[in-house]
C-alpha positions as CSV (number, residue, x, y, z in Angstrom):
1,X,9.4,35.4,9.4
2,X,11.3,32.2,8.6
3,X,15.0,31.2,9.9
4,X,18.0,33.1,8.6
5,X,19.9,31.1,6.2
6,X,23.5,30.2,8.0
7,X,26.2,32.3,6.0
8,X,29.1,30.4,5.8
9,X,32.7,32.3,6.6
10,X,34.4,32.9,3.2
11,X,31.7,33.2,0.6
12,X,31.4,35.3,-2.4
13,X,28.8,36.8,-2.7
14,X,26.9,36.6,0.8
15,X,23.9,34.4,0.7
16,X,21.1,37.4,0.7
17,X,18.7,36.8,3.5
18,X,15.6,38.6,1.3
19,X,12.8,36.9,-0.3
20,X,10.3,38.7,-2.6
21,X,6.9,39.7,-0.6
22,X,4.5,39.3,-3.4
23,X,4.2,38.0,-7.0
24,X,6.0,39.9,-9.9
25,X,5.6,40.2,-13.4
26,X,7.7,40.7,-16.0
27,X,7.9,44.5,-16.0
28,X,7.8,45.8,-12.4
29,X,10.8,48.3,-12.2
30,X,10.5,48.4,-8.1
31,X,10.4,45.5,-6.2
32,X,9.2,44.7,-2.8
33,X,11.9,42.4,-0.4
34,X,10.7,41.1,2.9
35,X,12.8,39.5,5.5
36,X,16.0,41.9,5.1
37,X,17.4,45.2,5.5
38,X,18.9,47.9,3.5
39,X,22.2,47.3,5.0
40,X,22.0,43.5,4.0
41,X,22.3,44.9,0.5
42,X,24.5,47.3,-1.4
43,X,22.9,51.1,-2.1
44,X,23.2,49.7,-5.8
45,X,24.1,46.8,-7.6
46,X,22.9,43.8,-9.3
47,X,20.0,40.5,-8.5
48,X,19.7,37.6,-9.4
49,X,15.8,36.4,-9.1
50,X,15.6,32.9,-10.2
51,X,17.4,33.1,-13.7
52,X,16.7,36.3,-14.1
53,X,19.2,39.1,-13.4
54,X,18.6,42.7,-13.1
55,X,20.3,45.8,-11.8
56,X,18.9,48.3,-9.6
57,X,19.6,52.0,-8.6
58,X,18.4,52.4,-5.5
59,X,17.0,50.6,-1.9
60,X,15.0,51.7,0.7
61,X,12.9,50.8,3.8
62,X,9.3,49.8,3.3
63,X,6.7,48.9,5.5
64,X,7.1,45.3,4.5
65,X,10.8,44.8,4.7
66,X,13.1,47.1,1.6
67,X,12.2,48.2,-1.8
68,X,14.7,48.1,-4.7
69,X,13.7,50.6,-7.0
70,X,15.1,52.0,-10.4
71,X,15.3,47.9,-11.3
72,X,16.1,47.0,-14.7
73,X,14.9,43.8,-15.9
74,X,16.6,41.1,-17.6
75,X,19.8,42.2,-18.2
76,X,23.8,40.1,-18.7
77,X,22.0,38.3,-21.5
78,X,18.8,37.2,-19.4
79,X,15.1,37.4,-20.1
80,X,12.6,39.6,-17.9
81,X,10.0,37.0,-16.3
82,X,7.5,36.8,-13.6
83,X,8.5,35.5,-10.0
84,X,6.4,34.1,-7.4
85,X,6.5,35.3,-3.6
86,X,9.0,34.2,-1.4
87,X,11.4,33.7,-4.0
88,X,15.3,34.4,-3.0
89,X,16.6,37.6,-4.0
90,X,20.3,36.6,-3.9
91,X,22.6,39.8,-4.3
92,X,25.5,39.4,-7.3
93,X,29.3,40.2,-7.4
94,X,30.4,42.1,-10.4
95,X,34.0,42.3,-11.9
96,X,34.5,44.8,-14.6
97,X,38.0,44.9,-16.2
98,X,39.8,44.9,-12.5
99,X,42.7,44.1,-12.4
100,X,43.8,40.4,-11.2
101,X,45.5,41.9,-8.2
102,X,42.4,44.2,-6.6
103,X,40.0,41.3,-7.4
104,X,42.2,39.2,-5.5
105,X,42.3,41.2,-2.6
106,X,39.0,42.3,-2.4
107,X,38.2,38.5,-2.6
108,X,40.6,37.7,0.7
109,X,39.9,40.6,2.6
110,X,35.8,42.1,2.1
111,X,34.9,38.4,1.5
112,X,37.4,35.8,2.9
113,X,37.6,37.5,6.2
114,X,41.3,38.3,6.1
115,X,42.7,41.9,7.4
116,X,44.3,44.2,4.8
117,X,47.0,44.7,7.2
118,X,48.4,41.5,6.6
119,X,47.8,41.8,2.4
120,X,51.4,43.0,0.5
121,X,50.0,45.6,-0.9
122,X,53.3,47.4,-2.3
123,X,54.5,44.1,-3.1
124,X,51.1,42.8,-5.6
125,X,51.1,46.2,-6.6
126,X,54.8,46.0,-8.2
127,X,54.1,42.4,-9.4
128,X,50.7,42.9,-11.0
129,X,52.1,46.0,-12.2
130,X,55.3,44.4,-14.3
131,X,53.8,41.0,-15.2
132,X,49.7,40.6,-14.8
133,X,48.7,44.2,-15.9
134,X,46.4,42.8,-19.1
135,X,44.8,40.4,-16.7
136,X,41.7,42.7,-16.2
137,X,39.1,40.6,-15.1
138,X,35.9,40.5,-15.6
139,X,32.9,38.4,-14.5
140,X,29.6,38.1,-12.8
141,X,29.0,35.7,-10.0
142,X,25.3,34.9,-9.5
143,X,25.1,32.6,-6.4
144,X,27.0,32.4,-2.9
145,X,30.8,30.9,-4.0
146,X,33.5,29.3,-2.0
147,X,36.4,32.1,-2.0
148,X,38.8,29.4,-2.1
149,X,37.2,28.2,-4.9
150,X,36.8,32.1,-6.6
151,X,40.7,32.5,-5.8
152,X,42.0,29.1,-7.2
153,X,40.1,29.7,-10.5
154,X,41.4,33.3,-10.8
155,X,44.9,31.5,-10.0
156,X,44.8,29.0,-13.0
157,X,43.2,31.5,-15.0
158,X,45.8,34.4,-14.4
159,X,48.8,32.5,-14.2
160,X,49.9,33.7,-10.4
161,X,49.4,32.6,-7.1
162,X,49.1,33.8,-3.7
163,X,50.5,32.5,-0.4
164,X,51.1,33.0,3.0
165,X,54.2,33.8,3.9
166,X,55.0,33.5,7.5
167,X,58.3,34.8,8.0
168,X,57.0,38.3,6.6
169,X,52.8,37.5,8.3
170,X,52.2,38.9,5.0
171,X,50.1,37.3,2.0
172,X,52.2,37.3,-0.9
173,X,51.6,37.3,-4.9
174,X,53.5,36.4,-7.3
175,X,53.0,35.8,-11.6
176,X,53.9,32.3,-12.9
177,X,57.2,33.8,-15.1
178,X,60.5,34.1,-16.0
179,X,62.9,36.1,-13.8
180,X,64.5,39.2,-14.1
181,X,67.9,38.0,-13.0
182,X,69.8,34.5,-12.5
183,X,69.2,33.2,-9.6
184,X,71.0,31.5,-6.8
185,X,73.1,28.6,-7.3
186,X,72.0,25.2,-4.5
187,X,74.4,22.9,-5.1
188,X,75.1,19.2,-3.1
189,X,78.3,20.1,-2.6
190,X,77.4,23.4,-0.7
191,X,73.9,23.6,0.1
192,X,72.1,20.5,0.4
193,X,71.9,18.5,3.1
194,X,73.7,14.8,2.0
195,X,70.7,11.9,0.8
196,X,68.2,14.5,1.1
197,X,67.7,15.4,-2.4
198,X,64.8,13.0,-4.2
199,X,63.6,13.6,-8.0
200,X,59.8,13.0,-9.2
201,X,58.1,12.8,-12.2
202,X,54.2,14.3,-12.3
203,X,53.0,12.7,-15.4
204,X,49.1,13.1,-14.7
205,X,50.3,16.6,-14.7
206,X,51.4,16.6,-18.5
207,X,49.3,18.6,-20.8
208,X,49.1,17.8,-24.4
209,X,46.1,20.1,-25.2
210,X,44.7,23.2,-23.5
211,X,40.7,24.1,-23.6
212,X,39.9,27.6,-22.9
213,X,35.9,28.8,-22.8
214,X,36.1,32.3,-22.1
215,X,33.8,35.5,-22.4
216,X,30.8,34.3,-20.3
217,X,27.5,34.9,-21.5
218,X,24.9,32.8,-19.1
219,X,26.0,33.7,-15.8
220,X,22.9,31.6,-14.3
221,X,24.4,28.5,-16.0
222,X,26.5,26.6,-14.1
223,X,30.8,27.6,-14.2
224,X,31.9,24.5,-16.1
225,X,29.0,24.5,-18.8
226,X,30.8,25.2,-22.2
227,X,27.2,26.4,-23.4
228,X,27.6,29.2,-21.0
229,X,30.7,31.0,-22.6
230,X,30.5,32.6,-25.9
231,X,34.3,31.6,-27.0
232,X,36.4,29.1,-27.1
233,X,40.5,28.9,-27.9
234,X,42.3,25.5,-28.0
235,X,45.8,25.3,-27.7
236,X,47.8,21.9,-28.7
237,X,51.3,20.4,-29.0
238,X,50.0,17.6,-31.3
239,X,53.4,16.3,-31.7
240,X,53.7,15.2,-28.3
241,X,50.9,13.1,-28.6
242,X,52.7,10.8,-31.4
243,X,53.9,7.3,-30.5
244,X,57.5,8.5,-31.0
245,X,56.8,10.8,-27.7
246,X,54.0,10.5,-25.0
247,X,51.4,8.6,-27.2
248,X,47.9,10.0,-25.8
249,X,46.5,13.2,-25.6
250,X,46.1,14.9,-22.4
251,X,43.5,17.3,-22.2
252,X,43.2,20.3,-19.4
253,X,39.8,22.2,-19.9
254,X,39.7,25.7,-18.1
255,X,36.0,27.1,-17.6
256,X,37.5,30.6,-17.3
257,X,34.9,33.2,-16.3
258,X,37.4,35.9,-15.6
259,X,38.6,35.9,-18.7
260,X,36.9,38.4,-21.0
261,X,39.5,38.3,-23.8
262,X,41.0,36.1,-27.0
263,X,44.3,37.7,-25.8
264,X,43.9,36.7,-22.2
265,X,42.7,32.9,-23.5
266,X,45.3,33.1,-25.6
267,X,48.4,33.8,-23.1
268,X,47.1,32.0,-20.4
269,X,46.6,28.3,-22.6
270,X,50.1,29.1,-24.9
271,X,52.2,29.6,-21.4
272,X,49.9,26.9,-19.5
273,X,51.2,24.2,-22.5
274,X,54.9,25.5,-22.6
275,X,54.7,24.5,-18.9
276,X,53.3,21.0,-18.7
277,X,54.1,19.7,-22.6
278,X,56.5,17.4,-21.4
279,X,56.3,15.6,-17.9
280,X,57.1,18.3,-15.0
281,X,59.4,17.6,-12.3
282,X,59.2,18.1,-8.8
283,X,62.1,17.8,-5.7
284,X,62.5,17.9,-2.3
285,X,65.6,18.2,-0.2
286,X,66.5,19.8,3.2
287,X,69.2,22.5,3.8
288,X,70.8,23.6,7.1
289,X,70.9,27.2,8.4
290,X,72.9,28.7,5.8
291,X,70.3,27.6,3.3
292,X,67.7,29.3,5.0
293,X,67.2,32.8,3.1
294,X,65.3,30.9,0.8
295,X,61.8,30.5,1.3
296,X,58.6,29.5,-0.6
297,X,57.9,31.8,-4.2
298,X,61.8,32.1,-4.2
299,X,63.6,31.0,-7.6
300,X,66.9,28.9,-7.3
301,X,69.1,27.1,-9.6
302,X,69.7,23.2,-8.2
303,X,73.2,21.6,-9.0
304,X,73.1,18.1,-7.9
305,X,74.3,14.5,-8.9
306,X,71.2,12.9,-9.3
307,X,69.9,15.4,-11.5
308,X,71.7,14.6,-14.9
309,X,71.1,14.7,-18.6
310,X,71.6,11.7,-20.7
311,X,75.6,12.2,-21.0
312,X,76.2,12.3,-17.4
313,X,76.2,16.0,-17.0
314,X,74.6,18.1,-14.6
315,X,71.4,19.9,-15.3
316,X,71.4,23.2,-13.8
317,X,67.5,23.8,-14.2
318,X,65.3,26.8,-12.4
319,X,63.1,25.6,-9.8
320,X,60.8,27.3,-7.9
321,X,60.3,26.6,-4.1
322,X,56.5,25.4,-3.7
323,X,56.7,24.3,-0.1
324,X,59.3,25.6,2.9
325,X,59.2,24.0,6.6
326,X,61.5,24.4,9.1
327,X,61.8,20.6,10.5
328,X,64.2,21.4,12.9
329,X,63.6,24.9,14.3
330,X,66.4,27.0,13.5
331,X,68.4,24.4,12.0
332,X,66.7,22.4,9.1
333,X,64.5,23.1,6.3
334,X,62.5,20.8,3.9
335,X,62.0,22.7,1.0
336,X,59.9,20.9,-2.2
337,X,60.6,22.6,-5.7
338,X,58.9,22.5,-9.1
339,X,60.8,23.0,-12.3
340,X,60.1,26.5,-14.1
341,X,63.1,26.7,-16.4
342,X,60.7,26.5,-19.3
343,X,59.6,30.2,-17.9
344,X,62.7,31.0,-19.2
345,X,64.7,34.8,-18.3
346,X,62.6,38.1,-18.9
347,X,64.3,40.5,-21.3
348,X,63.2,43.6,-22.6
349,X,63.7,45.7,-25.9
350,X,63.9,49.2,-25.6
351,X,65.0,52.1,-28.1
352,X,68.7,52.4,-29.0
353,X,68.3,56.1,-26.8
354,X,66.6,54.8,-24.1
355,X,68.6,55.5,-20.7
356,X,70.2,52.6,-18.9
């Protein structure tokens, strides 16, 4: 018997510990796995041998280590092929039209060692619920993935982002959109603590064009492999690239295997480019007690003196709150803020006999 691999914490899927105990060919439909038990796998699921993949029914104990029987060869667009002995037989994660919400929590808490206790459940339910419910997601993931990597993809890919919050010890989520109401008014007058507030530019963050290769088909390719997806949607503000305006393109290319759909690819570039067409803004400013109901995923409206249009007036923009630390426990918080007015307010048409 040779070492066990080392499994590292938060990986998706687990690095399978089985090799295969003989040679295969290309039409075996049960398959012999030494060095593993049946609780190291699932009682059904899908393999990846090599690049093949295949699915299998069932798996028992065998005199040489398990058996995986009812095996179908060479499925998710693979071919059936013959496998030497000790080969890895590396377990899969499948995603079928899940919604963004349940993959993300079965990501953090079955895979990235976090307890459900400390997920919002109620909270990403009502979110995902209102502003993410097309995201279903579907992918296959063939080989032992960094969660934080799995969960920063789906992030990009779904417009939303989780975070922990620690006033609540709870992991929130939260869609990248407009809000439902106006929200607080910041002001220097009021709010902010005096030479605090500072104003940035992002301009590598500017985004001109937007390539999205969606609808995997090779799932033993690697992620960012455009010759692995079988579409592709491209999303551009051309006019921003004249010499009148920015001058260059700026391209953002999203390998997104989640993404199943032309009408995912197709909200998830057009929003992405409303965003980041012209250069964002980020700030960062402290506030005393008072100002301390707002925390990080909160949306506030900033009024200051050093945020001005090119009259003189005040810009009273949306920002939402990115980073929140109390510097000063109980008395001052540092708070750094990103500029979503682009996301705009969320209104809804409904029939002329609809209810209030």
């Amino acid at each position: 018997r040779r070492t066990a691999r080392k499994q590292p914490i938060a990986i998706a899927p687990i690095a399978s510990p089985g090799d295969l105990y003989a040679h295969i060919n290309a039409s075996v439909t049960s398959i012999v796995v030494a060095n593993a038990l049946t609780s190291e796998y699932s009682a059904t699921g899908t393999l990846r041998i090599d690049d093949e993949i295949m699915t299998y029914s069932g798996v028992s104990s065998h005199a040489n280590g398990i058996e995986f029987t009812g095996v179908t060869r060479g499925t998710d667009n693979t071919a059936a092929a013959a496998h030497s002995a000790e080969d890895q037989v590396q377990e899969c994660l499948r995603f079928t039209s899940t919604r963004v919400d349940s993959v993300l929590n079965t990501l953090l808490t079955t895979f990235g060692g976090i307890s459900s206790a400390y997920i919002d459940t109620t909270g990403w339910s009502a979110e995902a619920g209102s502003h993410l419910n097309s995201y279903n997601l579907t992918t296959l993931i063939t080989e032992p993935t960094s969660v934080s990597e799995l969960v920063s993809e789906i992030q990009s890919q779904s417009l939303c982002y989780v975070w922990w919050d620690e006033r609540a010890a709870l992991v929130k989520l939260k869609a990248i959109r407009g809000v439902d109401s106006l929200p607080p008014l910041v002001t220097s007058e009021h709010n902010i603590v005096a030479g605090s507030f500072s104003l940035s530019e992002m301009p590598r963050q500017r985004i001109s064009q937007v390539w999205v290769y969606y609808n995997q088909r090779d799932f033993t390719k690697s992620k960012t492999d455009p010759t692995a997806y079988a579409n592709a949607y491209v999303a551009a503000d051309l006019e921003s690239e004249t010499d009148e305006l920015y001058g260059e393109a700026s391209i953002r290319k999203i390998f997104a295997r989640f993404l199943p759909s032309d009408a995912l690819a197709l909200s998830t570039s057009s929003k992405i480019i409303t965003r980041y067409v012209d250069v964002p803004r980020q700030c960062k400013f402290r506030m005393d007690a008072k100002g301390r109901t707002h925390w990080t995923g909160d949306v506030i409206r900033i009024s200051h003196d050093l945020d001005v249009d090119r009259f003189g007036a005040r810009n009273i923009a949306q920002w939402v709150i990115t980073s929140a630390e109390e510097i000063v426990p109980g008395e001052t918080v540092e708070y750094i803020a990103e500029d979503a007015t682009l996301y705009g307010r969320i209104s809804v048409i409904v029939s002329n006999v609809t209810g209030d």
